[in-house]
C-alpha positions in Angstrom: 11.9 11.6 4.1 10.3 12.4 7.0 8.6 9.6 9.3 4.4 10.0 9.4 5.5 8.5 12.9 6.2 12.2 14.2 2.6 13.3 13.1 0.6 13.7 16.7 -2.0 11.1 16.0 0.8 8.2 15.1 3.2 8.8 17.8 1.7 6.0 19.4 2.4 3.6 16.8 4.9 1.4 14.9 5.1 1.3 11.0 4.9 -1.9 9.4 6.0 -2.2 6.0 6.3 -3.5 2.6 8.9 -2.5 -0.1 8.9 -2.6 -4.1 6.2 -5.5 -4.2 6.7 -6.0 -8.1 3.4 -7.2 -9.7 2.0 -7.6 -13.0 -1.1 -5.6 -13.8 -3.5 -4.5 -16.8 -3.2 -0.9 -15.9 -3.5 2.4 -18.2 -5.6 4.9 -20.2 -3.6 4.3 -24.0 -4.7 1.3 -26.3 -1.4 0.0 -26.3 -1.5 -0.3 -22.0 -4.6 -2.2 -22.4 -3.2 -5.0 -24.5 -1.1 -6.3 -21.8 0.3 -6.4 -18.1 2.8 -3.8 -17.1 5.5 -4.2 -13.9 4.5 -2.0 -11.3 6.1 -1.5 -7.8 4.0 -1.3 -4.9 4.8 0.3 -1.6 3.0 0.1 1.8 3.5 1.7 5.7 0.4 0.8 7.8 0.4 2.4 11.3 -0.7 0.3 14.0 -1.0 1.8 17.5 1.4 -0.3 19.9 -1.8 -0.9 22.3 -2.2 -3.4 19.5 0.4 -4.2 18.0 2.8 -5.3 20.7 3.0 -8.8 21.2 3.1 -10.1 24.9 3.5 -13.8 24.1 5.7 -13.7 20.6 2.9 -14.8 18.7 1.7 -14.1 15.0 -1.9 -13.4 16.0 -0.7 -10.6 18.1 0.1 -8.5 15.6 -0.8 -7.6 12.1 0.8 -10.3 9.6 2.5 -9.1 6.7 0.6 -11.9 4.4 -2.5 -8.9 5.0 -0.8 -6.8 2.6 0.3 -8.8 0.4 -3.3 -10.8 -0.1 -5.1 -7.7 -0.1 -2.7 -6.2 -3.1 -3.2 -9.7 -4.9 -7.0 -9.1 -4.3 -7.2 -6.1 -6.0 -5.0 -6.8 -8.8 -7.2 -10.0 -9.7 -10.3 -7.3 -10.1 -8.7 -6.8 -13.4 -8.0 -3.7 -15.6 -7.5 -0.1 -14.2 -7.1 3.3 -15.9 -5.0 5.0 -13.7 -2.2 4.8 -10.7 -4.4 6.9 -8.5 -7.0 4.8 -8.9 -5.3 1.7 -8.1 -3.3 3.8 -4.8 -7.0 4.8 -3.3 -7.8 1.0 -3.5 -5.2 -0.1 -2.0 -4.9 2.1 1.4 -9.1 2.0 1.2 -8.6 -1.9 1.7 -5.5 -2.0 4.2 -7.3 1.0 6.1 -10.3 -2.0 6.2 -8.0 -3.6 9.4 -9.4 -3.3 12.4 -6.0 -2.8 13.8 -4.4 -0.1 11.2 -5.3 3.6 12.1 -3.6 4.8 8.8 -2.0 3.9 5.7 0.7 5.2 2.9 0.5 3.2 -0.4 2.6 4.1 -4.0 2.7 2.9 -6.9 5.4 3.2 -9.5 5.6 2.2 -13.3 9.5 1.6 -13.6 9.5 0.8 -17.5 7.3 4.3 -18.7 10.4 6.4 -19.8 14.1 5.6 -20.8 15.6 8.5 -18.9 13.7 7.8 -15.2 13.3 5.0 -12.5 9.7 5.3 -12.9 6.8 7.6 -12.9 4.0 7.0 -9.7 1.3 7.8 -7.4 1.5 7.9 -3.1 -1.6 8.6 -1.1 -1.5 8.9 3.0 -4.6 8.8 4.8 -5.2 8.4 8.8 -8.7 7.0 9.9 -11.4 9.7 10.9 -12.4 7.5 14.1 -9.4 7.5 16.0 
């Protein structure tokens, strides 16, 4: 997979990351979904320019702490039940795009227990801030 890093308006940034984040969510459109919490794997890149992001003195407040992710997934998932994956991606990179310091954002989803015969069936959404 290509790196978003090599898009023009990232080249000046470093990607931060979080991988398979497994949480347990209310999430689908079929009676059955609704009666109970399904795995889902969560995936983030946030791109932070290095004007930033680049710490001088080795210090956590000098960059952006991985803890925001991870809170801000945990946020949303306590707003209880949602429908769909797409839903639940928009919400996601809308919140981590929030960051003063992010200028743009890739978050999937993936449902690893849908079908027998796959790893899992998902949702990715990219977006880069309009004000940069």
């Amino acid at each position: 997979m290509l790196s978003a890093l090599t898009h023009p308006r990232l080249q000046d940034c470093r990607r931060l990351f979080l991988r398979n984040y497994e949480v347990q969510i209310n999430i689908g459109v079929h009676d059955f979904e609704k009666k109970g919490e399904q795995r889902v794997l969560i995936n983030v890149d946030l791109y932070i320019p290095l004007a930033v992001s680049t710490p001088t003195a080795d210090e956590l407040h000098e960059v952006v702490d991985y803890d925001f992710m991870r809170d801000t997934i945990a946020r949303r998932m306590a707003q209880g039940h949602v429908h769909l994956q797409e839903t639940l991606c928009d919400d996601v990179v809308q919140a981590m795009l929030a960051h003063p310091r992010v200028r743009a954002a890739r978050v999937s989803t993936m449902k690893p227990d849908v079908y027998p015969d796959c790893e899992g069936v998902g949702v990715e959404v990219f977006r880069i801030k309009d004000d940069v």
